[in-house]
Backbone as a chain_set.jsonl record, in Angstrom:
{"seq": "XXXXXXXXXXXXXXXXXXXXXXXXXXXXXXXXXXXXXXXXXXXXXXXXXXXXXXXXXXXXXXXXXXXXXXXXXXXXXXXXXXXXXXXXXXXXXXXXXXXXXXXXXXXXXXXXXXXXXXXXXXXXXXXXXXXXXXXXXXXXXXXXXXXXXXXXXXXXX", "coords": {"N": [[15.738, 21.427, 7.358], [14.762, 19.512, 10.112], [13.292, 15.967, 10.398], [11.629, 14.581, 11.796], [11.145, 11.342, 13.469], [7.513, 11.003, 14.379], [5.497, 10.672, 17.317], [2.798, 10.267, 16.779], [2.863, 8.935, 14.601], [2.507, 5.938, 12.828], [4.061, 4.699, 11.031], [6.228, 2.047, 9.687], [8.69, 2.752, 8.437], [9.38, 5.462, 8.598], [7.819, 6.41, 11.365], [7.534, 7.166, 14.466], [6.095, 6.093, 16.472], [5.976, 2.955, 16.431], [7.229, 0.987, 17.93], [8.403, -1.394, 16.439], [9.509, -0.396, 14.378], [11.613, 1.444, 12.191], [12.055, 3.97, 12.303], [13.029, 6.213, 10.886], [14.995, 9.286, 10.348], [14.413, 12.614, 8.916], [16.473, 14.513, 6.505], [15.34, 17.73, 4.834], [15.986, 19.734, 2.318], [15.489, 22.698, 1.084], [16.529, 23.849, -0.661], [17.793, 22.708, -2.075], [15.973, 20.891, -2.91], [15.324, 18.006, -2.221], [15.369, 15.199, -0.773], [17.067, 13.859, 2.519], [18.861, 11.656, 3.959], [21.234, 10.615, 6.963], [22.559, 7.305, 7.601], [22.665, 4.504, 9.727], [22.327, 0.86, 9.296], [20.977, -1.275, 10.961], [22.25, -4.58, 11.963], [19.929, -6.162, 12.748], [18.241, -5.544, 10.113], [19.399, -7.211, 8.171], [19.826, -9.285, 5.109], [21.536, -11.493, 3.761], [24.019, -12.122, 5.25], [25.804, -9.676, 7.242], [24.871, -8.131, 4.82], [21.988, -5.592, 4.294], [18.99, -6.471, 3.802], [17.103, -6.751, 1.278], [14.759, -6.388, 0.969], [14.472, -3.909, 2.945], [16.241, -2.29, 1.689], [14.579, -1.401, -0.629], [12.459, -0.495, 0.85], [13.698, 2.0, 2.502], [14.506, 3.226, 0.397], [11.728, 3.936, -1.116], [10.49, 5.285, 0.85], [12.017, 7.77, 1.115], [12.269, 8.773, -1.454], [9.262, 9.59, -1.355], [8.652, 11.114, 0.837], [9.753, 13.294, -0.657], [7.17, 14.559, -1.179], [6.34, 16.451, 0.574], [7.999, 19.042, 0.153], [5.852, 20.3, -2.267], [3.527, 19.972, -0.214], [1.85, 17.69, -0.986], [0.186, 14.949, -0.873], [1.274, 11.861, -1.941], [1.248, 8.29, -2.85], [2.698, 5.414, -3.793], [2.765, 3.704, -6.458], [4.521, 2.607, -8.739], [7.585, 0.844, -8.153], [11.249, 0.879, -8.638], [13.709, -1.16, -8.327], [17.339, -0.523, -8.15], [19.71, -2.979, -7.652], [22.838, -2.401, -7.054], [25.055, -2.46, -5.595], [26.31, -4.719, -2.82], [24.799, -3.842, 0.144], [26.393, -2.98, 3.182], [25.584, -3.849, 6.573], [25.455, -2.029, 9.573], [27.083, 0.394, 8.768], [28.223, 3.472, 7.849], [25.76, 4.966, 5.57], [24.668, 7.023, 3.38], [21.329, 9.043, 2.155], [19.602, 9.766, -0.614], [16.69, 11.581, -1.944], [14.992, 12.64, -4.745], [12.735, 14.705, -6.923], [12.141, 14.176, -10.411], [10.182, 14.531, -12.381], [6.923, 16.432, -13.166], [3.742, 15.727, -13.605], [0.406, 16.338, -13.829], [-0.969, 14.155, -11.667], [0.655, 12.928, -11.492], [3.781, 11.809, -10.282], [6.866, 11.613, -10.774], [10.064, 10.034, -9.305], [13.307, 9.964, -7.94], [15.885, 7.949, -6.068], [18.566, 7.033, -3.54], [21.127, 5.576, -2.28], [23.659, 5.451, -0.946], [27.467, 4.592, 0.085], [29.553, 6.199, 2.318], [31.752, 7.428, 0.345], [30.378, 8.562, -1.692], [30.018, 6.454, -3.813], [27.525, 4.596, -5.532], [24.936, 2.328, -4.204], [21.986, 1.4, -4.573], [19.447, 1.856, -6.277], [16.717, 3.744, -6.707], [13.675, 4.202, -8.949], [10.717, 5.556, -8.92], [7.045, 6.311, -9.225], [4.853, 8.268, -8.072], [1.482, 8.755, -7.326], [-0.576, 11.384, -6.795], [-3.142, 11.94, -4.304], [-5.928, 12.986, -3.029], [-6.533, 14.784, -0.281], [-9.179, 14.304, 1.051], [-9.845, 11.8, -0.28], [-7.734, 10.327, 0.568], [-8.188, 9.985, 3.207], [-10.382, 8.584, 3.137], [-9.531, 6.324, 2.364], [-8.001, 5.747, 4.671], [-10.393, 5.328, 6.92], [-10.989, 2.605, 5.692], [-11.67, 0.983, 2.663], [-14.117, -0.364, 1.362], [-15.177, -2.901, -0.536], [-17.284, -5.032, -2.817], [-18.458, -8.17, -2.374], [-18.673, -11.735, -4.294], [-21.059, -12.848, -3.265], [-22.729, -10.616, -2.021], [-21.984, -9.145, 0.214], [-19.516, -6.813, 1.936], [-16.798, -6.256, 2.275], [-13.327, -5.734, 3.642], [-11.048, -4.074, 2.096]], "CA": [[14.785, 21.13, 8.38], [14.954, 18.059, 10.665], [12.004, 14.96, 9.706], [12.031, 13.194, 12.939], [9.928, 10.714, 13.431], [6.504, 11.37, 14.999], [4.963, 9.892, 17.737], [1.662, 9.385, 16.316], [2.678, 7.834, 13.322], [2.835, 4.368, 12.986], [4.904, 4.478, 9.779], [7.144, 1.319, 9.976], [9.536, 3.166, 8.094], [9.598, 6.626, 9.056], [7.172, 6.808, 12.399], [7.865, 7.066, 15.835], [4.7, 5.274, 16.885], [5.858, 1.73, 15.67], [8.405, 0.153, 18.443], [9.104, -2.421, 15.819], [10.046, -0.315, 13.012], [12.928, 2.035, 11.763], [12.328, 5.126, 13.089], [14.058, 6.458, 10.343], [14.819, 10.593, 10.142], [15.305, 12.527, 7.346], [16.399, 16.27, 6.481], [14.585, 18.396, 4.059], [17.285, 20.356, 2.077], [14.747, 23.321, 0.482], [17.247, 24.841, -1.461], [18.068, 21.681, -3.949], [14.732, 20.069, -3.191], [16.302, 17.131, -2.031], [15.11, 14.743, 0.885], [18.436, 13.538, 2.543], [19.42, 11.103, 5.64], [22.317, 9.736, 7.325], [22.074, 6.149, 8.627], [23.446, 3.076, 9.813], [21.236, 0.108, 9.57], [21.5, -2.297, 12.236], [22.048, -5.829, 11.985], [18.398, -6.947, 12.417], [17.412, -5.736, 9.288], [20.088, -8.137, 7.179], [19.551, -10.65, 4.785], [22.414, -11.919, 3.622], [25.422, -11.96, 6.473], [26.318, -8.595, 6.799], [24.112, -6.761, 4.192], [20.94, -5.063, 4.384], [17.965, -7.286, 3.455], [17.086, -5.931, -0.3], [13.295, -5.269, 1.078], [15.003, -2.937, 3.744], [16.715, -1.025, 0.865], [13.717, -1.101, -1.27], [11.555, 0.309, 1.498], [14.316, 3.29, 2.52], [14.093, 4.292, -0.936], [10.113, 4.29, -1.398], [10.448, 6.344, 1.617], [12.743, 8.959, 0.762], [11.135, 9.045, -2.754], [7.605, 9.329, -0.609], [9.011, 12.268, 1.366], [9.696, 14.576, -1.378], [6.191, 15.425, -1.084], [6.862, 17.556, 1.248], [8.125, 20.095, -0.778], [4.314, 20.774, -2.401], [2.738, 20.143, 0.798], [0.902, 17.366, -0.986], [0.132, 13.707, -0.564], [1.355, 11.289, -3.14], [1.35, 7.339, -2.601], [3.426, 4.891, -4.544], [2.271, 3.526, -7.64], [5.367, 2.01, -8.568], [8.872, 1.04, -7.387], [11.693, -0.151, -9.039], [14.999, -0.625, -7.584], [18.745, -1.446, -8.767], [20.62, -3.258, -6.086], [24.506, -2.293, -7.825], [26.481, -3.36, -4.711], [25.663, -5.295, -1.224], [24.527, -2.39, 1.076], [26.144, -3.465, 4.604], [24.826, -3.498, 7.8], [26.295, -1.342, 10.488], [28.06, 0.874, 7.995], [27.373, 4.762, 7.763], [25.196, 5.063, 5.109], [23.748, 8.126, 2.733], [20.076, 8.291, 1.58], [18.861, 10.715, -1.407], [15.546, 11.533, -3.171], [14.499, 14.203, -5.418], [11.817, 14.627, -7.792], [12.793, 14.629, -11.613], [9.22, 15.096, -13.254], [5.634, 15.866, -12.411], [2.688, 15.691, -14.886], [-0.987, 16.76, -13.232], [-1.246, 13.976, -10.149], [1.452, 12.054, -11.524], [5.132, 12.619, -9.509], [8.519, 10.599, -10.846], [11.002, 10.392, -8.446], [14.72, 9.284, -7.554], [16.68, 7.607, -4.91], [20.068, 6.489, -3.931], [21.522, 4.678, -1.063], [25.477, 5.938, -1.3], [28.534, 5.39, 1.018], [30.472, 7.648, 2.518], [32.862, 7.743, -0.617], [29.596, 8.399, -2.724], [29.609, 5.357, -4.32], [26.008, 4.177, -5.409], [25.028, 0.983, -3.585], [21.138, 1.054, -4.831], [19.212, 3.122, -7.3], [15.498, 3.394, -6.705], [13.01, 5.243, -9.467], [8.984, 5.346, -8.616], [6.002, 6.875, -9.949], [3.998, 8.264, -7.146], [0.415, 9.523, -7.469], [-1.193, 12.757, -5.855], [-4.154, 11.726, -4.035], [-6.632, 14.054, -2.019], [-6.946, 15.141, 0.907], [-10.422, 13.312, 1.441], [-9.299, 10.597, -0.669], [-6.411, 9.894, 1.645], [-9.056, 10.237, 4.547], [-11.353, 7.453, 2.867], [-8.719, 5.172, 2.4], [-7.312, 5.338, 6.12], [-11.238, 5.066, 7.342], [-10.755, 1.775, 5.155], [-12.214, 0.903, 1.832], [-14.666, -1.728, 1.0], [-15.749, -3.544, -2.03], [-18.642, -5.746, -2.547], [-18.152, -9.485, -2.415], [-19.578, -12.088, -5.429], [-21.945, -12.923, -2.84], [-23.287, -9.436, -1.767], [-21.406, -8.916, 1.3], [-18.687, -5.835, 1.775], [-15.393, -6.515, 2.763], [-12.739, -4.487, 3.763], [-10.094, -4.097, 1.253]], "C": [[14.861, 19.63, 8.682], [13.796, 17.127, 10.52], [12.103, 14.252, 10.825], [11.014, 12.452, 12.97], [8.459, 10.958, 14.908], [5.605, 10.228, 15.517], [3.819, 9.074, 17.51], [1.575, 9.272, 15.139], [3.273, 6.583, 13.652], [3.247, 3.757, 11.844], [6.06, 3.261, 10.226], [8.471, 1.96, 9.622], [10.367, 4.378, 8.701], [8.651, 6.789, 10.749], [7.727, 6.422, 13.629], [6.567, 6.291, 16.693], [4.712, 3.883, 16.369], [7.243, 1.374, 16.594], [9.044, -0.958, 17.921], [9.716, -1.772, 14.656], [11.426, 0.548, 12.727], [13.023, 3.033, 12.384], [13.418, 6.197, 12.577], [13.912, 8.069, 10.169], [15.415, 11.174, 9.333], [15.734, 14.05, 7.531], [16.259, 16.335, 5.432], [15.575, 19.518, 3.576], [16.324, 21.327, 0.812], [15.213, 23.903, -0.876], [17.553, 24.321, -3.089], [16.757, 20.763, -3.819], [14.999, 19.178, -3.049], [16.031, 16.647, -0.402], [16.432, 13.643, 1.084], [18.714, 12.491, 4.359], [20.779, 10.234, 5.569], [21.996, 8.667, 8.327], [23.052, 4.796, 9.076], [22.511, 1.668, 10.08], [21.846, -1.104, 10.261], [21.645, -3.533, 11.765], [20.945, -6.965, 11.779], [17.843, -6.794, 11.141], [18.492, -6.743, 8.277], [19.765, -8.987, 6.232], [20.383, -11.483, 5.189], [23.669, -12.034, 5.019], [25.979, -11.087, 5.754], [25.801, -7.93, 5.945], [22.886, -6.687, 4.273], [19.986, -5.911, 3.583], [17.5, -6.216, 2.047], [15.411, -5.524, -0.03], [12.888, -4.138, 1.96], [15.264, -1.975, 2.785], [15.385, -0.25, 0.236], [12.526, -0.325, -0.38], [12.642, 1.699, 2.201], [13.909, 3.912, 1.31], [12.69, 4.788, -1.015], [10.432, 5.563, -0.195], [11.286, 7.707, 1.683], [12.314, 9.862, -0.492], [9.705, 10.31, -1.724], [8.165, 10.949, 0.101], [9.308, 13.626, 0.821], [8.241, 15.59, -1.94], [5.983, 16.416, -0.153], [7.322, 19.115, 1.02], [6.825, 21.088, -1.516], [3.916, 20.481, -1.657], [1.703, 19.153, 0.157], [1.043, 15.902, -1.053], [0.065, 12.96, -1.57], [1.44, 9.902, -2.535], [2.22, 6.406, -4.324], [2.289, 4.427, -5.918], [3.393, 2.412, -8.397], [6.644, 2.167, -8.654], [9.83, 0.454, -8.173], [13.136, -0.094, -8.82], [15.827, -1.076, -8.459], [19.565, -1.325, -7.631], [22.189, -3.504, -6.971], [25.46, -2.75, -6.598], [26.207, -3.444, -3.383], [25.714, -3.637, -0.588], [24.752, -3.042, 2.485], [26.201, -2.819, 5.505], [26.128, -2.824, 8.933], [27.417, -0.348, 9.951], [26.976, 2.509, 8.152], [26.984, 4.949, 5.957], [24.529, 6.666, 4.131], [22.328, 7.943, 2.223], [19.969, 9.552, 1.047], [17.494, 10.6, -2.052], [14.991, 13.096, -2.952], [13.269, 13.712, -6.539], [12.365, 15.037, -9.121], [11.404, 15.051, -12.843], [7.865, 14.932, -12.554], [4.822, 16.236, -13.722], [0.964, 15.326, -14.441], [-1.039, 15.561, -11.778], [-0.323, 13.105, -10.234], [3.408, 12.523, -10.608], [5.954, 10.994, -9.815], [9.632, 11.037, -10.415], [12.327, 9.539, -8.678], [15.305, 9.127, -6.531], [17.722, 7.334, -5.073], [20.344, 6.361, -2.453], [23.06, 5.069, -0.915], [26.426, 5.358, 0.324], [29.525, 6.218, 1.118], [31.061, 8.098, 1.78], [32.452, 8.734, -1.44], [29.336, 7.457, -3.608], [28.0, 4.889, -4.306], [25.816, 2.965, -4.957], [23.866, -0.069, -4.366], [20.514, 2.479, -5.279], [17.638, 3.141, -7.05], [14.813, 4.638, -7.836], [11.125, 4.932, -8.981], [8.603, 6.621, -8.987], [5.087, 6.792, -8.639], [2.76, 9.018, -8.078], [-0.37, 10.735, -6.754], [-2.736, 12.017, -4.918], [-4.695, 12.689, -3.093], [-6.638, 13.752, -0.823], [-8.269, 13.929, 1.751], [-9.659, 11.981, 0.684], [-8.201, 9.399, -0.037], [-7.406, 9.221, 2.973], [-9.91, 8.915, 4.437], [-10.763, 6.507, 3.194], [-8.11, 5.062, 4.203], [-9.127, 5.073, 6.97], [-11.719, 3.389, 6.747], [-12.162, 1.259, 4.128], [-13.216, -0.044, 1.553], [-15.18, -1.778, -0.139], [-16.577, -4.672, -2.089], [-17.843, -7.268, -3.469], [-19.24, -9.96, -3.741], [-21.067, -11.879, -4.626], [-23.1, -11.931, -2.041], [-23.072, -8.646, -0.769], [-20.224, -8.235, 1.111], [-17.727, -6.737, 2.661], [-14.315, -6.198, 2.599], [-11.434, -5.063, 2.668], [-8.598, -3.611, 1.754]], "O": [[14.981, 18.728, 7.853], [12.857, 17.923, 10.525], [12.74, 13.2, 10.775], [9.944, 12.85, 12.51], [8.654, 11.032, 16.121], [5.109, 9.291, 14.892], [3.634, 7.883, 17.764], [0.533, 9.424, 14.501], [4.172, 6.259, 14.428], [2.973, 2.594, 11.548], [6.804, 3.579, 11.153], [9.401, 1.778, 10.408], [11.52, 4.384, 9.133], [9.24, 7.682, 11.358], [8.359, 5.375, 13.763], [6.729, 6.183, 17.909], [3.667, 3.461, 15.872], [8.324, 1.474, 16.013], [9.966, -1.536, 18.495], [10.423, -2.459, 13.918], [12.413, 0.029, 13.249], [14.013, 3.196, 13.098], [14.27, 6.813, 13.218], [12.775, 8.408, 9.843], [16.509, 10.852, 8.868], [15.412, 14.713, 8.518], [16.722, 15.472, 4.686], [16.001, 20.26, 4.461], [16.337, 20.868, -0.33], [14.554, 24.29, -1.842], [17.591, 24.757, -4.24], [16.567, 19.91, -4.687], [15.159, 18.823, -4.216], [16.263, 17.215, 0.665], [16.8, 12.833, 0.234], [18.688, 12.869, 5.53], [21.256, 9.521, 4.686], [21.444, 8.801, 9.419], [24.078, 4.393, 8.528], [22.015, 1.543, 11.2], [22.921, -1.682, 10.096], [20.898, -3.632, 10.791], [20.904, -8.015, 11.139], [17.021, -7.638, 10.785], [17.823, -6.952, 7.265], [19.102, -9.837, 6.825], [20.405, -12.109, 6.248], [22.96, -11.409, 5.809], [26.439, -11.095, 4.613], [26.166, -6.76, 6.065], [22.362, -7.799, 4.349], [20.379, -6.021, 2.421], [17.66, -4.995, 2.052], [14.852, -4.603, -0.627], [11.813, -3.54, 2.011], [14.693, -0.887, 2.852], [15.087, 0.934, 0.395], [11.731, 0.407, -0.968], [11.871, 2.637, 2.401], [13.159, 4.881, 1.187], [12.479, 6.0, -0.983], [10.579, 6.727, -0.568], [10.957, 8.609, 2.453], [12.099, 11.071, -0.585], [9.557, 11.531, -1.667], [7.802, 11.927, -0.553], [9.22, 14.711, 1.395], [8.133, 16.617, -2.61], [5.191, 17.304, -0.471], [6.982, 20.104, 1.669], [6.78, 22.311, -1.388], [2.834, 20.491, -2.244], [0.553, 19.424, 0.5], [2.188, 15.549, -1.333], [-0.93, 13.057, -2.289], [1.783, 10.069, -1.365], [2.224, 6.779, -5.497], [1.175, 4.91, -6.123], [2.933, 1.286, -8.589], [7.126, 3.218, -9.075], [9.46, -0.644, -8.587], [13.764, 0.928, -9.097], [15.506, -1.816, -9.388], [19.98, -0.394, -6.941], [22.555, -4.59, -7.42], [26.518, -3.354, -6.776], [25.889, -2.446, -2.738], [26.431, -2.665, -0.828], [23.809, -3.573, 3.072], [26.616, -1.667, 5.626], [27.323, -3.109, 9.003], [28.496, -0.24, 10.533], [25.784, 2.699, 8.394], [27.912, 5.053, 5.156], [23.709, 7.27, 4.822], [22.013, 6.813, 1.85], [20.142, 10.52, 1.788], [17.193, 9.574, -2.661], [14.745, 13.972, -2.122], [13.015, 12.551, -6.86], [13.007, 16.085, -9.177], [11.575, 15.686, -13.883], [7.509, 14.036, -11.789], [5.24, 16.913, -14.661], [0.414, 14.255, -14.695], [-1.16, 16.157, -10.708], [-0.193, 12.354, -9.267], [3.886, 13.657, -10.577], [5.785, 9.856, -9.375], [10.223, 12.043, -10.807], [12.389, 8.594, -9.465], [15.393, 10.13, -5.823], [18.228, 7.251, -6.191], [19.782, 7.03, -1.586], [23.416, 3.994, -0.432], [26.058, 5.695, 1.45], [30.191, 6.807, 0.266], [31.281, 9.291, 1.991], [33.189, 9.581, -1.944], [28.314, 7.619, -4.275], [27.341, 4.827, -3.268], [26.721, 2.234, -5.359], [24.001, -1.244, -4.707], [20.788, 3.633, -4.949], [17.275, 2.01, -7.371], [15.214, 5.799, -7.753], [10.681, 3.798, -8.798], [9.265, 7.653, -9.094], [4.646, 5.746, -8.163], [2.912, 9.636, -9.131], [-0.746, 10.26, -5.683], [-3.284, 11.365, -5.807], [-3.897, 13.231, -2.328], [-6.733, 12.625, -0.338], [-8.175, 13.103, 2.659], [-8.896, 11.272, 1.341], [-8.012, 8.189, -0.162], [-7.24, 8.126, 3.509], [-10.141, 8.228, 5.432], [-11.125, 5.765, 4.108], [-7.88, 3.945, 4.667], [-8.9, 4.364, 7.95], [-12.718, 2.895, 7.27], [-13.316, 1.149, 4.54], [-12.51, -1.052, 1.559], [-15.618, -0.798, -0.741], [-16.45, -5.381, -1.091], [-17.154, -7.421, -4.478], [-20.161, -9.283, -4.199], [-21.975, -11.139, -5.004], [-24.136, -12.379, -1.549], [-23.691, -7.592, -0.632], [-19.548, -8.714, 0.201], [-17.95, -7.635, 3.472], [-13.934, -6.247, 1.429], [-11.038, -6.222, 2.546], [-7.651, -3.62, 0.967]]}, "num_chains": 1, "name": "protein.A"}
């Protein structure tokens, strides 16, 4: 199944509702559980001359990770990320992107990524620890959170 990006999200990563961001699409591969895209990342996102800015990689991965919720139909947010950048990832090159889930444990979800080219060669390794969060809980947090100042005054978090 095709992941395209959707107009009314404003996911920098993945949404179609963000004219500044990636607009990145994925496919959903049910069979090995396995969220999968082919890409070529442009030029703008670079650091270095010629390779992919390392907080470009590190945000493909979260997001491919992030997408294997999909699979349970349920909403997990990062928790944390931790990449291995094994060999420049450059720009304008065709690209592979993997993530699967390797363990879950009540709202906890540990995942895997991988950045590959065409050969298969690994470029960048990402593992994260997402969390499950609710439905409402999700809902709170996008109606935005507040927490009470020393001085007695709320302010949005």
């Amino acid at each position: 199944m095709l992941l395209k990006p959707r107009p009314d999200n404003v996911c920098f990563a993945c949404g179609g509702g963000n004219a500044r961001g990636m607009h990145l699409t994925f496919e959903q591969d049910d069979a090995a559980r396995r969220i999968r895209g082919g890409f070529r990342i442009a030029g703008d996102y670079q650091g270095g001359a010629g390779f992919v800015h390392g907080g470009i990689i590190a945000t493909i991965l979260d997001e491919v990770m992030a997408k294997v919720s999909r699979f349970e139909k349920d909403h997990a947010v990062t928790a944390k990320l931790s990449i291995e950048y094994l060999r420049p990832v450059p720009v304008d090159a065709d690209l592979v992107i993997e993530g699967w889930e390797v363990e879950r444990n009540e709202r906890d979800r540990f995942r895997q990524g991988e950045i590959r080219n065409t050969s298969g060669v690994v470029l960048a390794r990402g593992t994260g620890h997402f969390v499950e969060i609710t439905r409402e809980r999700l809902a709170e947090s996008l109606r935005g959170a507040t927490a009470a100042r020393p001085d007695g005054n709320a302010e949005k978090i």
